[in-house]
C-alpha positions as CSV (number, residue, x, y, z in Angstrom):
1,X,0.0,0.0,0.0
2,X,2.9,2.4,0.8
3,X,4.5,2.2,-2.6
4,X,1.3,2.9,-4.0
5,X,0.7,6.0,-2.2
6,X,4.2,7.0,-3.2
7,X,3.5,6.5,-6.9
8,X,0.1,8.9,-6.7
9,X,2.1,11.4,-5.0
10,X,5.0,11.4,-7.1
11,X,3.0,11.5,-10.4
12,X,0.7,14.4,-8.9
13,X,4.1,16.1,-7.5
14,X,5.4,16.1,-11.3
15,X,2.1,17.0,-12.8
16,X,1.6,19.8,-10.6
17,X,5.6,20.8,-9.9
18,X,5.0,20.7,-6.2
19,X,2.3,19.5,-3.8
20,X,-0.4,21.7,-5.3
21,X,-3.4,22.5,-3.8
22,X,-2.3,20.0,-0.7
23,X,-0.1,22.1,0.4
24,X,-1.4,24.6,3.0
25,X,0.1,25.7,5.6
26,X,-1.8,28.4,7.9
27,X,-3.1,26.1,10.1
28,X,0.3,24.7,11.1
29,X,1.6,28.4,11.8
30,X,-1.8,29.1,13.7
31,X,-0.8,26.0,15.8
32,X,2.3,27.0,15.8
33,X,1.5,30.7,17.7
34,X,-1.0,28.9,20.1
35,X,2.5,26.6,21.2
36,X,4.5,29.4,21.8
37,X,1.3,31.2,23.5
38,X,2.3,29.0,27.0
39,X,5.3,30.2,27.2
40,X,7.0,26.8,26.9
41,X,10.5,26.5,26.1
42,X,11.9,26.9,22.8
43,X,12.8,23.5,22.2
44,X,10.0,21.3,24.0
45,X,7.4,24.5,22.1
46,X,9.3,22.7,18.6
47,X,8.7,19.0,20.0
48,X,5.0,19.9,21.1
49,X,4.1,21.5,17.6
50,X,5.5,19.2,15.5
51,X,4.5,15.9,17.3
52,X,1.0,16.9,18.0
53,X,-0.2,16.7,14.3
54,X,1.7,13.8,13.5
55,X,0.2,11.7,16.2
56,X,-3.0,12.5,15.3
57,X,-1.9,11.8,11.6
58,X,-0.8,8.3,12.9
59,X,-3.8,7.3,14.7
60,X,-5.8,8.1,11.9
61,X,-3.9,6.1,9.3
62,X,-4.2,3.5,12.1
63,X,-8.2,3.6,11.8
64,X,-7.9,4.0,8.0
65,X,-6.0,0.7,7.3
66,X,-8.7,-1.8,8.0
67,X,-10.6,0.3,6.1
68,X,-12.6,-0.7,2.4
69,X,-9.3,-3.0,1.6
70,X,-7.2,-0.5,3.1
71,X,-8.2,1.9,-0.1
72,X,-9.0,5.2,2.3
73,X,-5.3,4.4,4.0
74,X,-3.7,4.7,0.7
75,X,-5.6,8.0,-0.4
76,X,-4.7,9.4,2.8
77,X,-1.1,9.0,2.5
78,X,-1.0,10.1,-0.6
79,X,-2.5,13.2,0.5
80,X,0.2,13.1,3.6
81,X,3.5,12.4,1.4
82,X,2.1,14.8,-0.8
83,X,1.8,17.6,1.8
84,X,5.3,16.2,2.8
85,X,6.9,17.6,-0.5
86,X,8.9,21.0,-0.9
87,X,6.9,23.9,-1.6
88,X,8.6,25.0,-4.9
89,X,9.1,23.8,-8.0
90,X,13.0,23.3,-8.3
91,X,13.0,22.9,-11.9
92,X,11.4,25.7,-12.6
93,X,14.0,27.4,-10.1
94,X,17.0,26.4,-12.0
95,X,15.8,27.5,-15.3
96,X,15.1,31.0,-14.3
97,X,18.6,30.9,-12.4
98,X,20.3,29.7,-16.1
99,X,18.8,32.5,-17.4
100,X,20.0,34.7,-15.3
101,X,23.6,33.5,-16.2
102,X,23.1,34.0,-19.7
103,X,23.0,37.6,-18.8
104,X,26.4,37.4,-16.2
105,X,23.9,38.7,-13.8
106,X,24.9,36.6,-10.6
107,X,24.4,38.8,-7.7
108,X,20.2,39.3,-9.0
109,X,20.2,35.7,-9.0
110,X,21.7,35.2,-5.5
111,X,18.7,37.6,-4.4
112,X,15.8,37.0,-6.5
113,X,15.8,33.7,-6.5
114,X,18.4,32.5,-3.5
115,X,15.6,34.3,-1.4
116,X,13.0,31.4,-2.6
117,X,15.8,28.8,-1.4
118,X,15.8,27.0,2.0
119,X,20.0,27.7,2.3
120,X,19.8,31.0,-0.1
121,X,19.8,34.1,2.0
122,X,19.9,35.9,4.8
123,X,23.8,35.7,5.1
124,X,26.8,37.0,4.1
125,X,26.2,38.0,0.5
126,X,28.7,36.0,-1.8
127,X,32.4,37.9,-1.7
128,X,32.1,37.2,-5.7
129,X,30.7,35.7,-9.0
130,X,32.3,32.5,-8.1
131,X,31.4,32.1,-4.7
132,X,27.5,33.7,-5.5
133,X,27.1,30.5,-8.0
134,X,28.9,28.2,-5.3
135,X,26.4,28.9,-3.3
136,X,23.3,28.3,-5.3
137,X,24.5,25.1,-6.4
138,X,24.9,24.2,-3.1
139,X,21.6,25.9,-2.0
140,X,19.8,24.4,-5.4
141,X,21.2,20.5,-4.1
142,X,19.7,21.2,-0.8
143,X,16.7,22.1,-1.9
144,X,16.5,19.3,-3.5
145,X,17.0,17.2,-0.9
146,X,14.5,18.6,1.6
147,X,12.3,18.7,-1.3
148,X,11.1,15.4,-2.1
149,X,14.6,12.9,-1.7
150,X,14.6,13.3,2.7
151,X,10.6,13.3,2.5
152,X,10.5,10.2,0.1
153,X,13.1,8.2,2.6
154,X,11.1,8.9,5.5
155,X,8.1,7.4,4.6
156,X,9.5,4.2,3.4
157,X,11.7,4.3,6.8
158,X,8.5,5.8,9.1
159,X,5.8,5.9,7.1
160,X,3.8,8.7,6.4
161,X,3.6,10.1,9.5
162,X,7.5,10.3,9.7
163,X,7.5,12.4,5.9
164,X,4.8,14.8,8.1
165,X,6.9,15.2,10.7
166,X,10.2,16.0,8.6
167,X,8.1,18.5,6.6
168,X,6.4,20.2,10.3
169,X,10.4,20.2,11.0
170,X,11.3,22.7,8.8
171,X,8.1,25.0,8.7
172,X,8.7,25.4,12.3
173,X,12.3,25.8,12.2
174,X,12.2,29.5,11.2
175,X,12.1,31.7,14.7
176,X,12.4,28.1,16.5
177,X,16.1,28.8,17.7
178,X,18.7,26.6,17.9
179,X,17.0,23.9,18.8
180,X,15.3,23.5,15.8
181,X,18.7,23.7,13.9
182,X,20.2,20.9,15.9
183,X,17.0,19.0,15.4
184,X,17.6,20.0,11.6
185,X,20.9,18.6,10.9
186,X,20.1,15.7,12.3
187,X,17.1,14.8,10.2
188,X,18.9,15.6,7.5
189,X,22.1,13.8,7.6
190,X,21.2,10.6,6.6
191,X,19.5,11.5,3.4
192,X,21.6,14.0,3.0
193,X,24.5,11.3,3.1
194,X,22.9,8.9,1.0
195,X,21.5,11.4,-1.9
196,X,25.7,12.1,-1.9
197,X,26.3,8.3,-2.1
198,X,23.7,8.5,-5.0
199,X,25.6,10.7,-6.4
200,X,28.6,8.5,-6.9
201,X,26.8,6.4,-8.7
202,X,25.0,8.7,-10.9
203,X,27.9,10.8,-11.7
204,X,32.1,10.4,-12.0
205,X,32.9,7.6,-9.5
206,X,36.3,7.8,-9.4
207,X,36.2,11.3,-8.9
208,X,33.5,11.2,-6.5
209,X,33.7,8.2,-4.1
210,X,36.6,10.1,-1.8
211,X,34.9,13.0,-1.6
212,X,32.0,11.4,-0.4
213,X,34.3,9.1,2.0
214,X,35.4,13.0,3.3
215,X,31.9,13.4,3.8
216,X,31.4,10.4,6.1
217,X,35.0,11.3,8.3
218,X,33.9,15.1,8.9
219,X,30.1,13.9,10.4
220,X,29.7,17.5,11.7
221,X,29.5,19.0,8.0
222,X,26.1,20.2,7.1
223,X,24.0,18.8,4.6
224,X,24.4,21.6,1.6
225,X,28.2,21.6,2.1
226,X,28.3,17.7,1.9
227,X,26.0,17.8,-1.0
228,X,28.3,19.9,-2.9
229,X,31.2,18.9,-2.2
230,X,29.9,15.4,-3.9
231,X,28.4,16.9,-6.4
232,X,31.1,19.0,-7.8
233,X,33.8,16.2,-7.6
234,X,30.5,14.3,-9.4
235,X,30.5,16.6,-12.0
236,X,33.5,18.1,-12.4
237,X,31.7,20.9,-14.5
238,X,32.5,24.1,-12.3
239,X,33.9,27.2,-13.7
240,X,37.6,28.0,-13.6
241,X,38.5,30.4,-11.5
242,X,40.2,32.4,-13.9
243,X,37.3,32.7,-16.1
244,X,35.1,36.3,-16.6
245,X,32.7,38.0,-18.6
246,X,30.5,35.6,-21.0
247,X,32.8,32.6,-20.4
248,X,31.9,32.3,-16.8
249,X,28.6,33.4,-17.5
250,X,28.3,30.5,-19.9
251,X,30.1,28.0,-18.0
252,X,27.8,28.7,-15.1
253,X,24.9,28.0,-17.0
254,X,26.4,24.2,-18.4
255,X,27.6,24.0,-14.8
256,X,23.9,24.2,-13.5
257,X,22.3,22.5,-16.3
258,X,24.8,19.4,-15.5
259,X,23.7,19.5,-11.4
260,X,19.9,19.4,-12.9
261,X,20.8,16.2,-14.9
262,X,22.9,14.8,-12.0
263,X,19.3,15.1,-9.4
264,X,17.2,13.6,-12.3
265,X,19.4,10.5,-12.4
266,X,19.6,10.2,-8.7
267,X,15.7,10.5,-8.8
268,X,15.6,7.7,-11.1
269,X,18.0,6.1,-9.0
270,X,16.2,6.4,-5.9
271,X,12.3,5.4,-7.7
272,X,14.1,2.5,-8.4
273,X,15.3,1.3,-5.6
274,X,12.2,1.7,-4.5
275,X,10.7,-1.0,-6.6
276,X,13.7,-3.3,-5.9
277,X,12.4,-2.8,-2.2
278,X,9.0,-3.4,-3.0
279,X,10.0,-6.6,-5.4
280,X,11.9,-7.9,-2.9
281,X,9.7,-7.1,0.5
């Protein structure tokens, strides 16, 4: 039943280029205020609004599985997992950030479009053109992650109830302190970790397997940095550091089309897995 409900949501995800009309959110944030309305502490005010809902969620699907052949379990999930998913449409991200390096414009992009990003800014902004596209890529592979690959994992590891609670993780996280960043790395490090492993296999092995190996030894480094360090020893695709003007402009752009080929193969990668899983379960 749970690889069904992962097929409906995956083909309305790429019909509708995100969750679609699932996807709405005010009642979380009205739950949210209520939480921090008791004066609780930052971190158990994080635990109580995010667990909350996805008990409920659980006992539900619990009620739903003997249900009509368990039929009303599987549309619910769907409607969970879906929910689960990012809230943009990366693809349609990383083609306005291509065009934006067919016109050298790099520091717009950082703003315009690293704003819509879950690692874009507030920050430092970039020291230079190298660094602002450094950035994105990284920010553009964790988005990625967070997006559907971390969602996807945790309801084959947990169900649907553990893709709700990795998506209530990180629309609480804003304002939630560092609690909620601790609680953040965590959640993502293992599909963080294995996206990278994917990577390996869906891009230059031999270049990539000891950067990912780096990855494993330093277990402090964040997600996004792990990501792309993978990614670019992947790839091998990013632009010299001499290059300028309409070069780097253009290398950017075959740089960023190459990461946006390297996350389709890894989602192939990963959908297929899945099937082994389900084959073989």
């Amino acid at each position: 039943m749970s690889f069904l409900a992962a097929v409906i949501a995956l083909g309305l995800m790429q019909l509708w280029g995100s969750g679609g009309p699932v996807q709405r959110d005010a009642w979380f944030r009205r739950w949210c205020a209520q939480v921090a309305a008791t004066g609780m502490g930052s971190g158990a005010a994080l635990l109580a609004s995010v667990a909350a809902p996805v008990v409920l969620a659980a006992l539900v699907l619990d009620g739903l599985s003997s249900v009509l052949f368990g039929l009303p379990w599987i549309a619910a999930a769907a409607v969970l997992l879906l929910y689960a998913f990012g809230r943009r449409d990366l693809d349609e991200l990383m083609a306005r950030y291509r065009n934006y390096c067919r016109g050298g414009d790099f520091q717009a992009a950082w703003l315009a479009i690293g704003s819509e990003l879950e690692r874009g800014p507030p920050g430092e902004p970039p020291a230079g053109v190298h660094e602002a596209h450094a950035r994105m890529q990284r920010a553009f592979l964790y988005e990625a992650c967070q997006r559907w690959f971390a969602v996807l994992l945790y309801f084959l590891l947990l169900g649907p109830a553990g893709a709700l609670a990795y998506r209530l993780l990180h629309l609480a996280a804003p304002g939630a302190g560092e609690s909620a960043g601790r609680a953040l790395y965590y959640a993502d490090w293992l599909p963080g970790r294995l996206l990278a492993a994917t990577f390996t296999l869906t891009g230059d092995f031999v270049r990539s397997r000891e950067a990912f190996a780096g990855t494993l030894r330093q277990a402090s480094m964040d997600t996004s940095t792990a990501l792309g360090t993978v990614a670019a020893a992947a790839l091998d695709t990013a632009p010299d550091a001499g290059l300028g003007g309409e070069a780097l402009a253009a290398a950017a752009e075959r740089d960023n089309a190459a990461l946006a080929d390297l996350l389709r193969r890894s989602a192939v990668c990963w959908v297929a897995a899945l099937c082994v899983l389900v084959l073989v379960g």
